[in-house]
VOGU-3710 file (C-alpha; in Angstrom, 3 decimals, decimal comma):
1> xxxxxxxxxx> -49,889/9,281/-10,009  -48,618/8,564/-13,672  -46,581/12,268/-13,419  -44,860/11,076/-10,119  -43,977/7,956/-11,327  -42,497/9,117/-14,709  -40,508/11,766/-12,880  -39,301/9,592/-9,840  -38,240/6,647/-11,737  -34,834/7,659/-13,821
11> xxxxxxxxxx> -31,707/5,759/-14,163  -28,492/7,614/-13,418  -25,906/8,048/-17,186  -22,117/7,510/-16,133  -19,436/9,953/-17,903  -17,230/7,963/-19,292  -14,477/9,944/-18,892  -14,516/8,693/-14,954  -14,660/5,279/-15,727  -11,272/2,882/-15,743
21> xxxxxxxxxx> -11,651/0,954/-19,074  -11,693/-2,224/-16,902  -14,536/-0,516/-14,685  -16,542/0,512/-18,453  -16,212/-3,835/-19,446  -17,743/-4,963/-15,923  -19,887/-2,016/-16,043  -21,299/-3,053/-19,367  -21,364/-7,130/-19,145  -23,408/-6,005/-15,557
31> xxxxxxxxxx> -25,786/-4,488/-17,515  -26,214/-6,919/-20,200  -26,225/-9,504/-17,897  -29,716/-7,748/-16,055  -31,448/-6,760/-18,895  -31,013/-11,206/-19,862  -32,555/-11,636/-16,671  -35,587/-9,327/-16,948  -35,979/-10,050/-20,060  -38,356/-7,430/-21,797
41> xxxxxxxxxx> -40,747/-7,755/-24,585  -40,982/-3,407/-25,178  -39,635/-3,050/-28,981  -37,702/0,058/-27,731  -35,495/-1,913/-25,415  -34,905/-5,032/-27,284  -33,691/-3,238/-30,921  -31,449/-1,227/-28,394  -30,247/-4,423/-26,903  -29,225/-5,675/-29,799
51> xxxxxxxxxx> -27,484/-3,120/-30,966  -25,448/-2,820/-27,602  -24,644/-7,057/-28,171  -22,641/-6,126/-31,516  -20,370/-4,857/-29,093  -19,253/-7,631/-27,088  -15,658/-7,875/-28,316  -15,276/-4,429/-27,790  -15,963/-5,369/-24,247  -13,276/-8,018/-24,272
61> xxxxxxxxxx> -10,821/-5,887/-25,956  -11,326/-3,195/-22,347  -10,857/-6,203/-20,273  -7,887/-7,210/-22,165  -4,959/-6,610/-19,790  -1,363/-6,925/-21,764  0,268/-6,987/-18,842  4,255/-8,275/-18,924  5,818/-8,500/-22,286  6,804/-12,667/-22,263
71> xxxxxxxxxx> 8,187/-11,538/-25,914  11,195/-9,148/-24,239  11,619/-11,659/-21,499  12,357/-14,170/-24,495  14,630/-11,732/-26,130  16,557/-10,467/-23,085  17,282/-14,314/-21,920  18,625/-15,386/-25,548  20,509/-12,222/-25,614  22,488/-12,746/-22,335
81> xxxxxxxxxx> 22,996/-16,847/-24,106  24,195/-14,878/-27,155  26,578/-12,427/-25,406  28,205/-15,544/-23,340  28,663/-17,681/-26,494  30,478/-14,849/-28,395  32,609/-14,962/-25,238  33,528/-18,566/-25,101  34,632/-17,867/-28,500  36,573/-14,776/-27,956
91> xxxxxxxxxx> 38,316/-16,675/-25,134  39,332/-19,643/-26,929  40,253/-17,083/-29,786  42,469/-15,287/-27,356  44,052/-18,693/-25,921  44,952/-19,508/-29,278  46,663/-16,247/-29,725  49,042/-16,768/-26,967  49,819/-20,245/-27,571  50,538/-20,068/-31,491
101> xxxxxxxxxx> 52,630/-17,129/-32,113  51,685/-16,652/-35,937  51,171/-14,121/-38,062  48,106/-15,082/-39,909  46,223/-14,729/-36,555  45,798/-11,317/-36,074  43,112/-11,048/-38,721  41,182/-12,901/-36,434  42,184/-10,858/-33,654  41,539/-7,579/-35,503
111> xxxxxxxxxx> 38,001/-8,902/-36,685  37,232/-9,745/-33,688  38,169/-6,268/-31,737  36,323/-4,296/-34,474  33,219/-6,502/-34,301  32,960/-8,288/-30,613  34,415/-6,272/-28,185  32,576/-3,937/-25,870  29,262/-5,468/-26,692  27,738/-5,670/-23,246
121> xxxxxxxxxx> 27,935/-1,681/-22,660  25,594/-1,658/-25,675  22,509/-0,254/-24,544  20,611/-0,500/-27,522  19,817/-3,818/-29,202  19,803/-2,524/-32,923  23,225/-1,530/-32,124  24,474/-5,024/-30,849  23,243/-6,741/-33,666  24,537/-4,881/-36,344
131> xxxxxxxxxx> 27,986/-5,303/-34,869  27,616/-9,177/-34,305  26,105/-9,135/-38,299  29,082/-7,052/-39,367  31,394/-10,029/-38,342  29,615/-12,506/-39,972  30,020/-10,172/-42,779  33,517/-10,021/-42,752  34,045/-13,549/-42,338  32,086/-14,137/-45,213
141> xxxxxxxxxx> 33,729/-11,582/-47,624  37,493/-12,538/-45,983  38,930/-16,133/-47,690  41,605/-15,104/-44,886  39,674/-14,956/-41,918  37,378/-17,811/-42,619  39,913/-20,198/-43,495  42,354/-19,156/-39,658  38,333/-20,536/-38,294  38,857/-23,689/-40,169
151> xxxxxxxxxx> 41,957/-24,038/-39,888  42,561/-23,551/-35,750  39,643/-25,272/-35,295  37,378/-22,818/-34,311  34,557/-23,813/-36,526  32,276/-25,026/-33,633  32,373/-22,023/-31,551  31,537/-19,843/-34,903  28,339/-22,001/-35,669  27,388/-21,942/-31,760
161> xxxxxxxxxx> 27,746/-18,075/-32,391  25,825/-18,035/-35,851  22,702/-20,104/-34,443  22,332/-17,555/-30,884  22,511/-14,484/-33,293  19,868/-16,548/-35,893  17,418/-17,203/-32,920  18,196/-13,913/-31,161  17,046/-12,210/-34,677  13,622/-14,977/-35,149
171> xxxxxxxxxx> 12,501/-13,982/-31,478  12,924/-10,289/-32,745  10,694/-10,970/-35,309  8,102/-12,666/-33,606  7,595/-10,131/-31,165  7,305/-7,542/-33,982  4,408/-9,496/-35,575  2,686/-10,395/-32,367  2,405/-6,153/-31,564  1,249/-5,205/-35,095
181> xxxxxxxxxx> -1,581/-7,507/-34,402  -2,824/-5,705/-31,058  -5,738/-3,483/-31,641  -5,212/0,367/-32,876  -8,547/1,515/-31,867  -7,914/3,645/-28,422  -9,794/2,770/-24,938  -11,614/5,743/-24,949  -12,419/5,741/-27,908  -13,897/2,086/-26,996
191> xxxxxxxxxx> -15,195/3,244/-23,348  -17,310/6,463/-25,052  -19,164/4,472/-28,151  -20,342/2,050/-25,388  -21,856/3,608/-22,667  -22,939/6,009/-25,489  -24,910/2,321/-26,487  -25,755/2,079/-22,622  -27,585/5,333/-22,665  -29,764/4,672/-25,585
201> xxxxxxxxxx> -30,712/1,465/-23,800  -31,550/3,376/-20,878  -33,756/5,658/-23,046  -35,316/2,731/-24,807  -36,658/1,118/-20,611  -37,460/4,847/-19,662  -39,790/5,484/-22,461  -41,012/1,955/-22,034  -42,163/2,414/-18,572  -43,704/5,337/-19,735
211> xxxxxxxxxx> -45,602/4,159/-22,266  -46,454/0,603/-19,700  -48,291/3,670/-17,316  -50,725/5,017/-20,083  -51,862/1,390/-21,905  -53,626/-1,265/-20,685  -51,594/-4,269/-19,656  -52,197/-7,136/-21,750  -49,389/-10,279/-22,528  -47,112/-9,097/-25,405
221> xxxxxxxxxx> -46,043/-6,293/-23,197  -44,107/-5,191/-19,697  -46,602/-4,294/-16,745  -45,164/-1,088/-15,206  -43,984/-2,911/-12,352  -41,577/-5,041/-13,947  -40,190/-2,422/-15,620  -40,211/0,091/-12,091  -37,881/-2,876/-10,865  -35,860/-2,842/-14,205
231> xxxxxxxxxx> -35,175/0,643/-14,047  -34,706/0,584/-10,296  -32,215/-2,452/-10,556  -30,190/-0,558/-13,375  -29,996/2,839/-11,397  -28,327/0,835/-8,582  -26,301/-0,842/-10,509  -24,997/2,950/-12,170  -25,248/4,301/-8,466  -22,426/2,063/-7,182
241> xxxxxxxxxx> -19,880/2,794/-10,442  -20,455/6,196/-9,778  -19,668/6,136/-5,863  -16,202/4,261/-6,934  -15,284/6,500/-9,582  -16,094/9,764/-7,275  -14,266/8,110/-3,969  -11,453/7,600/-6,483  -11,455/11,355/-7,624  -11,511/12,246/-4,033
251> xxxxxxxxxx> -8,918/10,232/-2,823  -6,275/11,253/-5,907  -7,442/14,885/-5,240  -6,511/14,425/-1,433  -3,126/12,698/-2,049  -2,399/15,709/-4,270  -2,773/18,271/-1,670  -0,485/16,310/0,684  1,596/16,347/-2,105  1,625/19,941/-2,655
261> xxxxxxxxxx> 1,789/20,435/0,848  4,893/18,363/1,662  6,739/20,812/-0,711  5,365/24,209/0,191  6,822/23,039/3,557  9,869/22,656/2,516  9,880/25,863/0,938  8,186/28,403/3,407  11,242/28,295/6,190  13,253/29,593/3,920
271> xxxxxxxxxx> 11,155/32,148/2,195  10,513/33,241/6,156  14,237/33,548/6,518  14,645/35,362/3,638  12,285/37,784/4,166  13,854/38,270/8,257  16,853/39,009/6,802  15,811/41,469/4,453  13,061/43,598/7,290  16,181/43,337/9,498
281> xxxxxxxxxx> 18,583/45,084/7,272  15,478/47,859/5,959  14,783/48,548/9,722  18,176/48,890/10,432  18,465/51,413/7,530  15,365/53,089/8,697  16,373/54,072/12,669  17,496/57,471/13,207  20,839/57,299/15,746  20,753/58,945/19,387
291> xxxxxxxxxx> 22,986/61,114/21,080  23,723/58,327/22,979  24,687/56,265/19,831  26,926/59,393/18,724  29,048/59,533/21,830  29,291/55,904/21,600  30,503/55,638/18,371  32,897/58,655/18,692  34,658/57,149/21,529  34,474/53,673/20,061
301> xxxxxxxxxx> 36,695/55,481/16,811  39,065/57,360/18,957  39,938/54,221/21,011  40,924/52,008/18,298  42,427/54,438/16,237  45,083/55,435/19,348  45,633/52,349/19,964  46,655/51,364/16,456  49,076/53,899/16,462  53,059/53,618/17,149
311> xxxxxxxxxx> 53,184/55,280/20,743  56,173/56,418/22,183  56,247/56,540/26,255  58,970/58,313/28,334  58,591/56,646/31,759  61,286/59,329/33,315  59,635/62,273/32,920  56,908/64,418/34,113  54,326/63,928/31,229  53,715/61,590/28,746
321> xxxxxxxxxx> 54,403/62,595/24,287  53,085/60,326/22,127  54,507/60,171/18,521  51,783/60,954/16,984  49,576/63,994/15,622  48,095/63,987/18,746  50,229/65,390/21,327  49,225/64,790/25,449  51,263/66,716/28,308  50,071/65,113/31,550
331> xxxxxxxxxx> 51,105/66,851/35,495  51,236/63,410/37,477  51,112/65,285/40,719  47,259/66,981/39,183  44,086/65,631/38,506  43,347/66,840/34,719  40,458/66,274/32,281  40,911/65,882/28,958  37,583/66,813/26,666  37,285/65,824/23,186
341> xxxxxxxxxx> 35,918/68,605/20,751  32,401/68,030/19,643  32,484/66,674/15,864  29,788/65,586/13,708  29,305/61,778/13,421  31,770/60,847/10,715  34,204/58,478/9,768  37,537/58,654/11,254  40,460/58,004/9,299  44,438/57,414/9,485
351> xxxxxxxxxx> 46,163/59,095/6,936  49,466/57,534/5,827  51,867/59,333/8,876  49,887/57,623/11,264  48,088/60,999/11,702  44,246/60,575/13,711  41,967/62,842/11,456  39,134/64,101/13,185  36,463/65,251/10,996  33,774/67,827/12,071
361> xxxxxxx> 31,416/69,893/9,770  32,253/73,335/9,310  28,848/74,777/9,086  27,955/73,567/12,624  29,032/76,312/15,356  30,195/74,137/18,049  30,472/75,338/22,048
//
């Protein structure tokens, strides 16, 4: 009875490699959360348990979900503030250009086409900010240029311009120190040292109900039957993850052959075609002509080479003379039959006189 229990009663171990790292957290507060309730006195599971506790913020670090980066949303909406300050400025900049014909104010104009023009096709935020910090840059090292500011009265519009770049840049930075403090340590990494914990605690409650079968019961330790309904509890428990994770491999397994089936569709029809096409042209190739076929094509060449020639036709007389290498002398008042010679199946041909060339082979006797 002892043998059949210890073999019957096993709890199933979950590769981790299946598991979503969300799946591994609930997976492993789940268990946690039973072994609390059963609460065991066996040595072997409770120096397991406690090693599997340490690893609680592990735990919350899987179930940590980053989600949307509020940090580029930040950085994006001061960016699009920055861009239309710099083009209130450039505006009233240009206003004053056309109203005050003076010399002194194309430095300003200058600085401001080598610095502030064109910034909204830059794709790259590095980029945009070096140009925007290359103005200020020139404005400081240029008595010239900051004193056309001052002096046109463009002094607001500069500091409105200075304080979006200065916040623009501090949002930056923020969302540079809030990354380097996210955790380096990989999920899997996470996922594999804890159910690796899980199965040493699964050990610990197997060899525990093993040993519970052999001693005698007493208080300071787990009657096999609360530990039968431990281990049966847990199995469950492993049973369902491992149903969701294999319905999951099914399902992306199944979406993948529709996936490669939608394309081989798409590709057979004209493979098929191809390949019609090409048995088309090799049985053509392949078929021996008749006699038929010969007499065909023989009469089919003579036809259309006559008629391409320049015929001359003498309606008064007595027979017809073509002006051609072939001569005909027709009796209207007799019925006559004209044979063709027998030639082998060649090509005809025209030579430059207009001249039908009929082409036999002169090894073949013909009758």
């Amino acid at each position: 009875m002892a043998k059949e229990h210890s073999n019957s009663l096993k709890i199933r171990r979950l590769p981790y490699s299946r598991l979503l790292k969300a799946e591994t957290a609930d997976y492993s507060e789940r268990v946690i959360s039973i072994i609390e309730e059963h609460k065991p006195k066996s040595p072997f599971i409770n120096q397991l348990f406690g090693l599997l506790l340490k690893k609680r913020g592990d735990i919350n670090l899987l179930r940590l979900n980053y989600g949307v980066d509020t940090e580029r949303l930040k950085v994006k909406k001061q960016k699009e503030k920055m861009l239309l300050i710099i083009s209130m400025f450039k505006l009233k900049a240009k206003m004053l250009d056309d109203a005050i014909e003076e010399s002194h104010l194309q430095v300003l104009t200058n600085a401001i086409k080598t610095h502030l023009c064109y910034l909204h096709k830059c794709k790259n935020d590095k980029v945009l900010n070096q140009k925007i910090a290359g103005f200020f840059d020139m404005v400081a090292k240029s008595e010239l240029l900051a004193a056309v500011i001052d002096k046109h009265g463009l002094i607001d519009e500069f500091d409105q311009v200075y304080n979006a770049h200065k916040k623009f840049n501090s949002i930056v930075k923020r969302r540079i120190e809030l990354l380097s403090k996210r955790p380096k340590v990989s999920s899997r990494a996470i996922s594999k040292d804890l159910l690796s914990r899980i199965d040493h605690l699964f050990q610990g409650v197997e060899l525990a109900y093993i040993v519970s079968l052999e001693d005698d019961v007493d208080a300071a330790t787990d009657s096999h039957e609360e530990l039968a309904l431990l281990i049966k509890t847990l199995n469950q428990l492993s049973e369902m993850y491992y149903k969701s994770a294999k319905l999951r491999e099914q399902n992306n397994r199944r979406d993948a052959a529709k996936e490669d089936n939608k394309n081989s569709d798409s590709v057979v029809p004209n493979k098929m075609t191809a390949e019609a096409n090409i048995g088309e042209l090799v049985s053509n190739s392949n078929s021996t002509p008749t006699d038929a076929d010969f007499d065909a094509d023989i009469d089919t060449d003579i036809d259309t080479d006559i008629d391409s020639l320049n015929v001359g036709v003498d309606t008064h007389a007595d027979s017809y003379s073509y002006d051609s290498g072939v001569s005909i002398e027709v009796d209207v008042n007799r019925d006559t039959t004209v044979e063709p010679p027998l030639i082998k199946r060649v090509a005809n041909s025209t030579n430059h006189n207009s001249t039908l060339l009929l082409r036999g082979d002169p090894s073949k006797e013909y009758h």
